[in-house]
C-alpha positions in Angstrom: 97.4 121.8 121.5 94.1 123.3 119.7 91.3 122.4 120.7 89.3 123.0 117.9 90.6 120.9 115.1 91.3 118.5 118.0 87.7 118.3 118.2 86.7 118.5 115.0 88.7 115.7 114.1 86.5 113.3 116.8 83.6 114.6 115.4 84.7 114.0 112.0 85.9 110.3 112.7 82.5 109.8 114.2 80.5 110.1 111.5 82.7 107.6 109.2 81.9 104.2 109.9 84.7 101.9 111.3 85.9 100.0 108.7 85.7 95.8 109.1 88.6 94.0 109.2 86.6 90.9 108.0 85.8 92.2 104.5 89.4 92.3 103.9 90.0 88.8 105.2 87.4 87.5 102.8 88.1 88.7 99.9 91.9 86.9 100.6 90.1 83.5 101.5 88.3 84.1 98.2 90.9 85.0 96.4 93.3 81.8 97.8 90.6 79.3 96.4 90.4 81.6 93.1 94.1 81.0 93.0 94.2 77.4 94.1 91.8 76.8 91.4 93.3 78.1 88.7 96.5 76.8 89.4 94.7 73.5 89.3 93.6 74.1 86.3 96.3 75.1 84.2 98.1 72.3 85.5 95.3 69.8 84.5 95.4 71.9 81.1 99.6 71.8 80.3 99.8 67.9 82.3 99.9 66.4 78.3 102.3 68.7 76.9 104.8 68.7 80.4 104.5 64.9 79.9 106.3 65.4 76.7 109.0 67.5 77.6 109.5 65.0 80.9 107.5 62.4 82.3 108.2 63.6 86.1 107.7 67.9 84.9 104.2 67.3 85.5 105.1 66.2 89.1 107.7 68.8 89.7 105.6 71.3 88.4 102.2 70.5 90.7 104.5 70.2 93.7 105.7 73.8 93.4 102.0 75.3 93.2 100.7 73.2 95.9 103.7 74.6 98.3 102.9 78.3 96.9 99.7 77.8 98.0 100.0 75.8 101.3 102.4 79.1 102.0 99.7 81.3 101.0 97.3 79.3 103.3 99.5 79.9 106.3 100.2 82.8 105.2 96.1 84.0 105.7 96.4 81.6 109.2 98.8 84.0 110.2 96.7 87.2 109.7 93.8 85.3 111.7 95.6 84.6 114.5 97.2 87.6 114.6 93.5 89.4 114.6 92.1 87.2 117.3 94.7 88.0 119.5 96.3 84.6 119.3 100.4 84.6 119.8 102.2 84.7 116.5 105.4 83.4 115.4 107.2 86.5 113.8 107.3 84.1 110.7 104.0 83.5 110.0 103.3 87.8 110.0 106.3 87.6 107.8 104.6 85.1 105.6 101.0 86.8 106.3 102.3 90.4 104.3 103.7 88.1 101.7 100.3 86.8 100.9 98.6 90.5 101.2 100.9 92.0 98.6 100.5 88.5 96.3 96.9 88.5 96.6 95.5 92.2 97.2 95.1 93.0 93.6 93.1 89.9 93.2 91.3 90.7 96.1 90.6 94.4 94.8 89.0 92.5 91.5 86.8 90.5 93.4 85.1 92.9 95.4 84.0 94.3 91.8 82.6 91.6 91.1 80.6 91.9 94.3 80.1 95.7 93.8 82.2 96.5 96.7 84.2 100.0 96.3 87.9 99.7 96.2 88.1 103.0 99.5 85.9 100.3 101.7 88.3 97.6 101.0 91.5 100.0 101.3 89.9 100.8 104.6 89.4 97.3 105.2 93.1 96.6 104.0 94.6 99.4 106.6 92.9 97.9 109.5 94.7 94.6 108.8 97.8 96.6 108.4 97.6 98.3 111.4 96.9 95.2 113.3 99.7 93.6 112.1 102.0 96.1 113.4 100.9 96.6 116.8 100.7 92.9 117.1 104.6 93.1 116.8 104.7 95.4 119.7 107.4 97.3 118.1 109.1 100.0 120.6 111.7 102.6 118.4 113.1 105.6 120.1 111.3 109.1 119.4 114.1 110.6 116.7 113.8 106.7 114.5 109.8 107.3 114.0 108.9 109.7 111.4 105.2 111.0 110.6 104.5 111.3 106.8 101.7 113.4 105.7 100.4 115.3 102.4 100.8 119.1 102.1 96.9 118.8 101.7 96.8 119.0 105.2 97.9 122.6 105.1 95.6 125.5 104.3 95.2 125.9 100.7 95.5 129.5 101.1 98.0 129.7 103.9 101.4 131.6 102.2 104.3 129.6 104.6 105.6 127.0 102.6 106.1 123.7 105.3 107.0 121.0 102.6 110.7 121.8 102.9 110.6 122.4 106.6 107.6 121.8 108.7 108.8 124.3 111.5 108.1 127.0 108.9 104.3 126.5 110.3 103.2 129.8 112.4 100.7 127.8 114.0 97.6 129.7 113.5 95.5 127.1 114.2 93.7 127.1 110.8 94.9 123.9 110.1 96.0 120.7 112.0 100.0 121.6 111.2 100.2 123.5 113.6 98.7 120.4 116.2 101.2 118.3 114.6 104.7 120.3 115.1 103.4 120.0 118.9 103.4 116.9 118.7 107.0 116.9 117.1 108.4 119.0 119.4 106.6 117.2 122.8 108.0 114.2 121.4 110.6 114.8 119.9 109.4 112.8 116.5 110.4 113.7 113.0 107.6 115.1 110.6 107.4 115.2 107.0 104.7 117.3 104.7 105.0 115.6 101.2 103.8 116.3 97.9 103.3 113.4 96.6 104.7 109.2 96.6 107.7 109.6 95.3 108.9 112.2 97.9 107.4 110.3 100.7 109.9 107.5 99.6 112.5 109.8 99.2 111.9 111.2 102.8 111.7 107.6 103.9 115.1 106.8 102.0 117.0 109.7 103.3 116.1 109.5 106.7 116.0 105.7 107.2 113.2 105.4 110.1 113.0 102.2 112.2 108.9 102.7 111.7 106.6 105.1 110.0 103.0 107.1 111.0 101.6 107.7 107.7 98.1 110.3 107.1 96.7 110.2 103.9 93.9 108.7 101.7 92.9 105.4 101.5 94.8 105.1 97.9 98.1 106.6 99.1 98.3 104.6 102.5 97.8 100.9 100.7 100.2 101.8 97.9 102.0 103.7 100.8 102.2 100.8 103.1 103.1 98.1 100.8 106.0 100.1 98.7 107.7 100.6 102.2 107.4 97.1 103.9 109.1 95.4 105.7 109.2 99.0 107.3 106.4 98.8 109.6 103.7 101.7 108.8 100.8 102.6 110.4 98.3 104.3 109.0 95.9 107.1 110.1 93.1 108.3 107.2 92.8 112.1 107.1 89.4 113.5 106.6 88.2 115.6 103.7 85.2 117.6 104.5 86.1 119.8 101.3 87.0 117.0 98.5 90.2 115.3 98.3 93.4 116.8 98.1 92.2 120.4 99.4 92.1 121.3 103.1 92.5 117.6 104.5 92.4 117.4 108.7 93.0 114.5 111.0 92.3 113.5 114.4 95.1 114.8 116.5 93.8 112.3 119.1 94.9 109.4 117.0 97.8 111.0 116.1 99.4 111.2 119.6 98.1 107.7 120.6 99.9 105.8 117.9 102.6 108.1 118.3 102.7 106.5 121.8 102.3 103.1 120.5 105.4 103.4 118.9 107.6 105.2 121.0 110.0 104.0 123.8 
């Protein structure tokens, strides 16, 4: 394995800070009472004109959002016990993502309000993610785990087209390609270079993994991670000391250990 982008990728990872699993978590609890409130009060608003259509609609309807949110409520129970390192019921992660994918684009708007940048609380969001699915202790055998990753991970200039066939790399060591077909092979893994969402799903489609080891940027691991689910994803941000999109790297390190994670 190279030792250079090997250690260039722990050097790299260094200087980004570690992102907090706790932001995350409060902008949900913040965005729960949001919704509990505002479900409150349209209720309060519509109880005269549900009266009319039916004297027991106003009931019926008040009794349905209280049990969306008393599920929502357990469903953010379930993500802090899960983090704390508590045993949890398979159905209360279950009902955990289900309040993540209801409530992250709520959660995304209140961190404007705060002026919190949406990457910090994709970070944020990915470190839940992650959590979630190592807390499952899911073990799949090497040939049912696939590793998705951009074709900005290869050399901008390099000639050898990868995104059909990842063997085609030549393993120059220019690029962390090379680093992860070891892997492949060592493994025995599959490996995907994609160009963009919609392959990635197609990849994911075609090949029908038991779980998934994504790279990519904050943006296309969230939208990434939820699009797939209930396939469980973790994912690994690649670094981008020339912009995003061009010449992207990743610490090889990280790689391998969730790689291990995973594997039986």
């Amino acid at each position: 394995m190279s030792g250079k982008y090997w250690a260039k990728g722990e050097a790299l990872i260094a200087a980004v800070p570690r992102p907090q699993k706790r932001l995350f978590l409060a902008l949900i609890l913040v965005s729960i009472l949001i919704a509990g409130l505002s479900g409150y009060w349209i209720w309060k608003v519509s109880f005269s004109g549900l009266a009319d259509i039916s004297e027991h609609l106003p009931l019926v309807v008040g009794t349905i959002l209280l049990i969306v949110l008393v599920i929502t409520a357990f469903g953010f129970l379930g993500i802090v016990t899960a983090l704390v390192g508590l045993p949890t019921p398979p159905v209360f992660l279950g009902v955990a993502w289900s309040a993540i994918n209801l409530l992250f684009p709520l959660a995304i708007r209140i961190g404007k309000v705060f002026d919190i940048e949406k990457e910090q609380i994709e970070r944020s969001f990915i470190e839940v993610s992650n959590h979630l699915v190592r807390q499952k202790v899911m073990k799949v055998k090497p040939d049912r785990l696939l590793i998705l990753t951009p074709h900005c991970i290869q050399q901008e200039a390099c000639p050898h087209k990868i995104t059909r066939d990842a063997a085609n790399c030549k393993q120059c060591g220019k690029c962390p390609v090379g680093d992860l077909v070891t892997l492949v092979r060592e493994y025995g893994v599959n490996l995907a270079v994609v160009t963009g969402g919609t392959l990635a799903r197609k990849v994911v489609k075609t090949l029908r993994p038991q779980a998934v080891l994504a790279i990519a940027c904050e943006r296309d691991l969230t939208s990434g991670i939820q699009d797939i689910y209930p396939l469980p994803a973790v994912g690994i941000l690649n670094e981008r000391p020339e912009g995003p999109c061009c010449n992207t790297t990743v610490d090889i390190a990280k790689v391998e250990k969730a790689i291990n994670d995973f594997i039986k």
